[in-house]
N, C-alpha and C positions, 0 to 999 in steps of 0.2 A: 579331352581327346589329346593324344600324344600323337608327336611326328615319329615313328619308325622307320627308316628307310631298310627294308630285307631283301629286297630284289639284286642281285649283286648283278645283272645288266644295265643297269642304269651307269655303271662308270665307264662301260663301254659303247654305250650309245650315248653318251654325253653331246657330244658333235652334232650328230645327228637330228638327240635333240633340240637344240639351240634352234637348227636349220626347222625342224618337223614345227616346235610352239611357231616361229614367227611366219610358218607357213598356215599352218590350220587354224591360228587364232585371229585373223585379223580381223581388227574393229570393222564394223560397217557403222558409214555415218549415216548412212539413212535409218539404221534402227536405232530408234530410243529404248534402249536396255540398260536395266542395273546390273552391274556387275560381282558378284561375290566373290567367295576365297576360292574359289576355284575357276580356271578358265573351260574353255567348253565349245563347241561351237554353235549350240544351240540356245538360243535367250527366248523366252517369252517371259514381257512387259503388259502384266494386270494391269497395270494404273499408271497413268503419266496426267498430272498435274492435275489428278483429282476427278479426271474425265475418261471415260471408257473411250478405250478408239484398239482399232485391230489393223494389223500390218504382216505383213508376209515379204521378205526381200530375199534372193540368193547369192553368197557371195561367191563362195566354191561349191561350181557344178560338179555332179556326181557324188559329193557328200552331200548328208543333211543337212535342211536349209538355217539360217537365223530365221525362228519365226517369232512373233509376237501376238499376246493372244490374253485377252482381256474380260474374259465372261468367268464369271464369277456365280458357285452354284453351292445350294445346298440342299442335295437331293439324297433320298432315303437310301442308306441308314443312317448317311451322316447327321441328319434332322436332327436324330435323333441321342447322338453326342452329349452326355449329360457333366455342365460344366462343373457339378458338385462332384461327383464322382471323381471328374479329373483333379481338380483341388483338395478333395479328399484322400487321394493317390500321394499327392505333393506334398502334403502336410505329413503323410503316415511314415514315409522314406524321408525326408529332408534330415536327416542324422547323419553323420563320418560313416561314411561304408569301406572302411579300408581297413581294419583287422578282420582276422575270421569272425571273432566273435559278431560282429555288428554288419558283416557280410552273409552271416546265419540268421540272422535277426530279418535281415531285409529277402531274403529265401524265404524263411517261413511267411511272412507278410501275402510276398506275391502267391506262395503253392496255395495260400486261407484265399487267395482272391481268383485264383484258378478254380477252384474247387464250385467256389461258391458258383461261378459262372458255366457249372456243369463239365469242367475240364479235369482231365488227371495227368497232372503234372509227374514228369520225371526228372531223373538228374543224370547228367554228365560228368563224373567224374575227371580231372585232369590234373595231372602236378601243381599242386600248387591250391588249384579250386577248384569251382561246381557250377557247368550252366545247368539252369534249369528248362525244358521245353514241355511242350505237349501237343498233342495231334486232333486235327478232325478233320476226318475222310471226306474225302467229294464224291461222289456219284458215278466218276468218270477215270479211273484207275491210270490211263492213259492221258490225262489231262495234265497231268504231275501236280504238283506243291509250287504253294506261293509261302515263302518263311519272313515273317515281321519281325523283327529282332530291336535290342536296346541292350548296353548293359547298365549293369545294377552297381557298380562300386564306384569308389567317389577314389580324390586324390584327401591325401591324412588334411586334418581340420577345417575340411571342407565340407557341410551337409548336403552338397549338390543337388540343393534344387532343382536347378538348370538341366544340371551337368551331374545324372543324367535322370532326374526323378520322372524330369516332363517326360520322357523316353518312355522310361518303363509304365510312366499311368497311360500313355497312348496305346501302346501294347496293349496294357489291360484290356482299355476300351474297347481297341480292336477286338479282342479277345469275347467280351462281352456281348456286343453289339451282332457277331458276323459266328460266332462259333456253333447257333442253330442253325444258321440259315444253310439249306440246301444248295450246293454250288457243283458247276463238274469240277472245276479244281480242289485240291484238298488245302485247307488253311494247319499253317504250323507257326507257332508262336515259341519265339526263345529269348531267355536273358541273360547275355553272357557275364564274365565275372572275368575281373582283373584286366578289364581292359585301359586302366590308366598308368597299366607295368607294362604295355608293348602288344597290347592286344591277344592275349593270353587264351581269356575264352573262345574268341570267336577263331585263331586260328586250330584249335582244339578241337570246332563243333565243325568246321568248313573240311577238317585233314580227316572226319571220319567220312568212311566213304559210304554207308549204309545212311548217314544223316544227309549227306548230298545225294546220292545218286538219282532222287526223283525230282529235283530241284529245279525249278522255271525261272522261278526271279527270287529275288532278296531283297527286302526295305529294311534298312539299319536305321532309325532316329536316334539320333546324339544331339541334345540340343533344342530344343524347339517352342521355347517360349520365352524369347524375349527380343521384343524389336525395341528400336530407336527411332525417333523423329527430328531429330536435330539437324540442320544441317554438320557436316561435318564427323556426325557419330560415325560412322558405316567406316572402316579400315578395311584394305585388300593388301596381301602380300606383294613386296619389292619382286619386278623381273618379271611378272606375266604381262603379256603383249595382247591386251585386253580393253574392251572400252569401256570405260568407269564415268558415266553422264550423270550416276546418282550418290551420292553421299550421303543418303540416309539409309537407316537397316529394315525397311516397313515389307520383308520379303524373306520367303522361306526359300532356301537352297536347296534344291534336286540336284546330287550331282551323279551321272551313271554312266556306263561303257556305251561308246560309241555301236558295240558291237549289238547291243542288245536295247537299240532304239524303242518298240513298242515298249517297252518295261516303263523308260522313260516319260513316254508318251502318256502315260496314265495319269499322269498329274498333270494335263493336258483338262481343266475343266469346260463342261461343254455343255449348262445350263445355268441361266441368271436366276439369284434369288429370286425369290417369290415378293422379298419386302423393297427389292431395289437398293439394300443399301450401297454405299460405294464408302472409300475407304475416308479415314478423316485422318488427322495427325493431331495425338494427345499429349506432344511435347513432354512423354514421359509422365504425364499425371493423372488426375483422377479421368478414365475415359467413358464414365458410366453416362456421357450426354451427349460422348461423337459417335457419330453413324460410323461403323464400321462393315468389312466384307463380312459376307456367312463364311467365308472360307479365306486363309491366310494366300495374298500372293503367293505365288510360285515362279521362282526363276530357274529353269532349265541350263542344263551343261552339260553336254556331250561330250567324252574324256575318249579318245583313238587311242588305241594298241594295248588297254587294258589300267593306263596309267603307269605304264612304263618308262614314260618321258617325263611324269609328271608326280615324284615324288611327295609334294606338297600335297595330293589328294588321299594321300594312303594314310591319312593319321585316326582313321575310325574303322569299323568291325567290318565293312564294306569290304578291305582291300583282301583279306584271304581269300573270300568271296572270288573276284576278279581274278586271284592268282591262278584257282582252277577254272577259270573259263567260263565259271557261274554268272550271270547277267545279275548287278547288283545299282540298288541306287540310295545314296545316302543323304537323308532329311538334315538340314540341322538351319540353325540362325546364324551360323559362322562363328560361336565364340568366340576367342579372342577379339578379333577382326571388328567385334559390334562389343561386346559384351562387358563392363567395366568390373562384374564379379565373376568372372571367369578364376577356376581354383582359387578362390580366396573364402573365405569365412562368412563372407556377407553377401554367397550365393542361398540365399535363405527364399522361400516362400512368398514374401514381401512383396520382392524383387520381382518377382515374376509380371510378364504383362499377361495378363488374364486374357482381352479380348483376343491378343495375337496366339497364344498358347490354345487356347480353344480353335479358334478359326484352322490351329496348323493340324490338330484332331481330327477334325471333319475332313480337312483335304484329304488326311490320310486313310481315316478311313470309307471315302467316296472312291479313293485309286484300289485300296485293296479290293473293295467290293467289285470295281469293272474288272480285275485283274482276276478274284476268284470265280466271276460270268461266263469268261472267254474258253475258248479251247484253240485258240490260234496261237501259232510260234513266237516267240520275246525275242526271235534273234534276226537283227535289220537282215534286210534281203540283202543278196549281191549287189554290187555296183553296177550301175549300168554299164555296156560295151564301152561306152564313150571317153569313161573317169576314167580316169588318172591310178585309182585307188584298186 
């Protein structure tokens, strides 16, 4: 992922926001929350010390609460998440995506795994590149579109793994898994292209307005298979006014517009395994003997006014998304932040933690499934008369 900063408001609410983070971000010491690259005001804390426990605290009334929430589920479709598949994703793209040539290479790949999955892919044409998407209707014309999105191209002699293979095999998955299934919402799946020259494709697919206009939410994964158990692995950015209680990376980051709360909320699990497992710590090694979750932590963050104050969150396909008003939320493991192959050469396959990369599949696709279920609004209600806000 690359930092862009395009919003040319940000040098005028500079002040502002100084004054806005150290007002809407503050720590609560009564939540035990890990913190990621991004601040938020919403945290929920799976696992603290190995033990389920659930908490609920409010710091600023009238916004959304810091909650915490601990239940851990894997329930159909996500069951059914097949981890060869996602490996088999990982291994087919782990190559330099960053000329045309090997950016066509990894196109054809996905349109052969669209296809096969009963979808017919198209393309996007744009300066430069080509995203590819494809559609399946829902039932309910007025329900609108839920779009899973990832890109496909890497930074030069890097075979991005990581960054962003796991992305685009979860897509698949999704893609596979949910592209029969009868839903009021219609599912649309896309991969943009050149998103580590400034986010190229996705502001491409977000500025056409026939590709948004039916648009509910957005799920962008960048990132999403590889945790740390170290103490000390897990890095946050200098200057966010945030509470950082954990220093390990055993957590998938949601980070989404404050404005479009329920979007958020779907990564909100809300059924325990069936086999009870709970999470372990594999010190990075072989984990094929620790219990782990069916489903990857999640830690939530709630981003006010679009990420206007908060240029550090705009470095993935999410932020064009946001720039039109679209409700968007973006998966990833925080790269840099956790990740020691972040753009380098020896973001290879290897590298990948399997049970975390798996588990972050099923959360996601258990969110898109409640998300393509529903026919209610993704955009948080009004403030009550009382807030501030």
């Amino acid at each position: 992922m690359r930092k862009k900063i395009w919003l040319g408001l940000l040098a005028v609410l500079g002040v502002v926001g100084a004054i806005a983070l150290g007002y809407y971000f503050q720590p609560s010491a009564s939540v035990r929350s890990v913190a990621s690259t991004a601040p938020g005001t919403v945290v929920r804390n799976p696992v603290s010390d190995l033990k389920l426990e659930t908490k609920e605290t409010e710091t600023n009334p009238g916004f959304p609460k810091n909650r915490v929430s601990s239940e851990l589920a894997a329930v159909a479709p996500a069951s059914e998440v097949s981890p060869e598949r996602l490996m088999a994703d990982v291994e087919a793209l782990a190559f330099e995506r960053y000329n045309d040539r090997d950016r066509s290479k990894a196109r054809d790949y996905i349109a052969e795994q669209l296809r096969a999955a009963g979808w017919e892919p198209k393309q996007q044409e744009f300066e430069g590149g080509v995203n590819l998407y494809a559609d399946r209707p829902g039932s309910d014309p007025e329900a609108g579109t839920i779009l899973v999105a990832a890109h496909y191209d890497t930074v030069a002699l890097s075979p991005g793994a990581d960054d962003n293979a796991t992305g685009v095999a979860t897509v698949l998955e999704v893609a596979r898994l949910l592209g029969d299934r009868p839903t009021p919402r219609s599912l649309r799946v896309a991969f943009f292209d050149l998103e580590e020259i400034g986010l190229l494709g996705s502001i491409a697919f977000a500025g056409d307005e026939q590709l948004r206009q039916d648009l509910e939410g957005v799920i962008v994964l960048d990132m999403v298979g590889y945790g740390c158990y170290i103490p000390g692995c897990q890095k946050y950015p200098s200057g966010l006014a945030i509470a950082k209680p954990s220093d390990k990376g055993d957590f998938l980051a949601a980070i989404g517009d404050a404005e479009h709360m329920p979007l958020l909320d779907a990564f909100e699990p809300k059924v325990r395994t069936q086999t009870g497992a709970q999470t372990g710590e594999n010190q990075n090694s072989d984990s094929s003997s620790v219990l782990r979750p069916a489903l990857t932590p999640v830690f939530s963050f709630a981003v006010p006014l679009g990420g206007v104050l908060t240029p550090n969150l705009m470095r993935s396909d999410h932020a064009p998304f946001w720039y039109w008003g679209i409700g968007a939320v973006l998966l990833t493991d925080t790269a840099n932040f956790r990740s020691p192959y972040y753009h380098e050469p020896s973001d290879i396959p290897a590298n990948i933690d399997r049970p975390f990369f798996i588990g972050s599949a099923r959360t996601t696709v258990n969110a898109v499934s409640r998300l393509l279920e529903s026919r209610e609004s993704l955009a948080s209600p009004p403030a009550s008369p009382n807030s501030k806000y």
